[in-house]
C-alpha positions in Angstrom: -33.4 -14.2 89.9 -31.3 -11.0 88.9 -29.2 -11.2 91.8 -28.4 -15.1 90.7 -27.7 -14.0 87.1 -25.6 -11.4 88.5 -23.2 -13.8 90.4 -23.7 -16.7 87.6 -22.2 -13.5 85.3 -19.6 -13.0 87.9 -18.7 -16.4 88.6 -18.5 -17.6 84.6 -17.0 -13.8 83.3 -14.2 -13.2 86.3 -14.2 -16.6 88.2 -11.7 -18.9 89.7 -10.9 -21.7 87.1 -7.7 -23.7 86.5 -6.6 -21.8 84.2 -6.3 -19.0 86.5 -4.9 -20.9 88.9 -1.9 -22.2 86.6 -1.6 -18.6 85.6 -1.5 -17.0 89.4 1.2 -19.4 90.1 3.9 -18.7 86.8 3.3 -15.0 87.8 4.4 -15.8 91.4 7.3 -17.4 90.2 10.3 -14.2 90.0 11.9 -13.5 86.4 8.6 -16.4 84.8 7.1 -13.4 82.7 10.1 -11.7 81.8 11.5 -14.7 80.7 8.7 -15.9 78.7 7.8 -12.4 76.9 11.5 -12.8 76.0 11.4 -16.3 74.5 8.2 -15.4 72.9 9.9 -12.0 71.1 12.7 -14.2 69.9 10.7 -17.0 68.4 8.4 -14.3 66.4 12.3 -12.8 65.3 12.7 -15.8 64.2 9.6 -16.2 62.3 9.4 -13.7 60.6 13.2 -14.0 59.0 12.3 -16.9 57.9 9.4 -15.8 56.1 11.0 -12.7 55.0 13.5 -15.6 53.4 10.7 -17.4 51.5 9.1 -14.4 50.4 12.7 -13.4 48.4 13.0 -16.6 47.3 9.7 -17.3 45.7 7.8 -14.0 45.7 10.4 -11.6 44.3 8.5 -8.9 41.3 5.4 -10.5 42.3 5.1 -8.1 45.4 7.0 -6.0 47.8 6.9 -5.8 51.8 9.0 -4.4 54.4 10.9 -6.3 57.9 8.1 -6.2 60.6 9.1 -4.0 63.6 6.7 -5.8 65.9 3.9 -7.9 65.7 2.8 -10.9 64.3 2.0 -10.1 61.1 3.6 -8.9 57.4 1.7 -6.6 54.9 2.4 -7.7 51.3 1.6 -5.4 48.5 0.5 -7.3 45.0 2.9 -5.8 42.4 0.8 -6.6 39.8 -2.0 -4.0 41.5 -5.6 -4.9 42.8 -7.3 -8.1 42.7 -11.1 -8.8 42.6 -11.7 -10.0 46.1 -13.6 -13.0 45.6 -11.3 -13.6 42.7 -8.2 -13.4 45.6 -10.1 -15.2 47.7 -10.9 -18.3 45.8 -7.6 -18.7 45.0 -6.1 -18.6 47.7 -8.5 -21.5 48.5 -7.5 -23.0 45.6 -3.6 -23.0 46.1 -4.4 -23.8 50.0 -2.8 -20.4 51.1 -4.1 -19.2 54.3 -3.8 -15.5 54.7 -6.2 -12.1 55.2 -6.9 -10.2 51.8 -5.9 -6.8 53.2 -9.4 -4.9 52.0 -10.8 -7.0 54.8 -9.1 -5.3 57.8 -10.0 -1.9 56.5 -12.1 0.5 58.7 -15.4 0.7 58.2 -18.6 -1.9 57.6 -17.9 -3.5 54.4 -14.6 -4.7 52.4 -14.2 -2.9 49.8 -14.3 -5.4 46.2 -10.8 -5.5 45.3 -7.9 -5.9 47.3 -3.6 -4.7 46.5 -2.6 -6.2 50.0 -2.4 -9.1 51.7 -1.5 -9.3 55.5 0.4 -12.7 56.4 1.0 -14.0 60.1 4.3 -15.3 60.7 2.7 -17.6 63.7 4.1 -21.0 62.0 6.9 -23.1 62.3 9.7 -21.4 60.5 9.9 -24.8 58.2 6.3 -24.1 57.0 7.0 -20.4 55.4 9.0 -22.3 52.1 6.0 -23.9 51.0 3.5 -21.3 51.7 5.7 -18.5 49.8 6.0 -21.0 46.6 1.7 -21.5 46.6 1.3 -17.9 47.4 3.7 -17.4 44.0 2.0 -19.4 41.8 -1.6 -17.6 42.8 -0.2 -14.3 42.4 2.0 -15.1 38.9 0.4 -13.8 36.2 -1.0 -16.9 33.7 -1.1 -15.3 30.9 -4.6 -14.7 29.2 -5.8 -17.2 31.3 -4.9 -15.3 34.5 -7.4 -16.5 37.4 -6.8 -13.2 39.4 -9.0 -10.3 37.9 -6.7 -7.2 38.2 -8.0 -3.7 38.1 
């Protein structure tokens, strides 16, 4: 039986499927990577301009961030200083904003409770970054008294 688990592992882990297949023949083709790591670096350009955009026009005083070199991501920092987690969390539910409360990616086993970042992905259509800068606005605009983001 171990020797069939072993090539079962073998056969599922490191095994000839289709996909591999598809990929063995782009990488025979000369200049197919190249090309496509190419295209690939100037769509994420792109992206992330055009979120950069949105984020001036919607986002200015609420929080600063600086032009990505590389990647696929943007770190925002919440002007206004930290947020309860859970607090940031919920309402970023609540104004259907999608992104990664920074205290989440820190090192270690737990995030810590509050959070003055926010990481963003600039993996959408460029179209998409508008609306998503205008709902992250309105969760991270102060409300007065009323003011559903705890701040510490």
């Amino acid at each position: 039986m171990k020797r069939y688990y072993a090539l079962a592992a073998a056969g599922s882990q490191w095994g000839f499927s289709i996909s591999m297949c598809v990929l063995a023949k782009l990488l025979n083709i000369p200049g197919w990577l190249e090309r496509h790591v190419l295209s690939i670096q100037a769509s994420m350009r792109a992206r992330a301009v055009a979120l950069m955009a949105a984020l001036d026009a919607h986002l200015d005083g609420l929080a600063t961030w600086r032009a990505p070199v590389a990647g696929m991501f943007l770190w925002l920092r919440i002007s206004a200083g930290e947020c309860a987690l859970g607090d940031l969390v919920d309402g970023m539910r609540e104004h259907g904003v999608v992104a990664i409360p920074g205290s989440v990616c820190a090192a270690g086993t737990e995030a810590p409770p509050t959070s003055r970042f926010v990481r963003l992905s600039y993996c959408l259509d460029a179209t998409e970054y508008d609306e998503a800068a205008r709902r992250l606005a309105l969760l991270l605009r102060p409300a007065g008294p009323r003011d559903s983001l705890r701040r510490g």
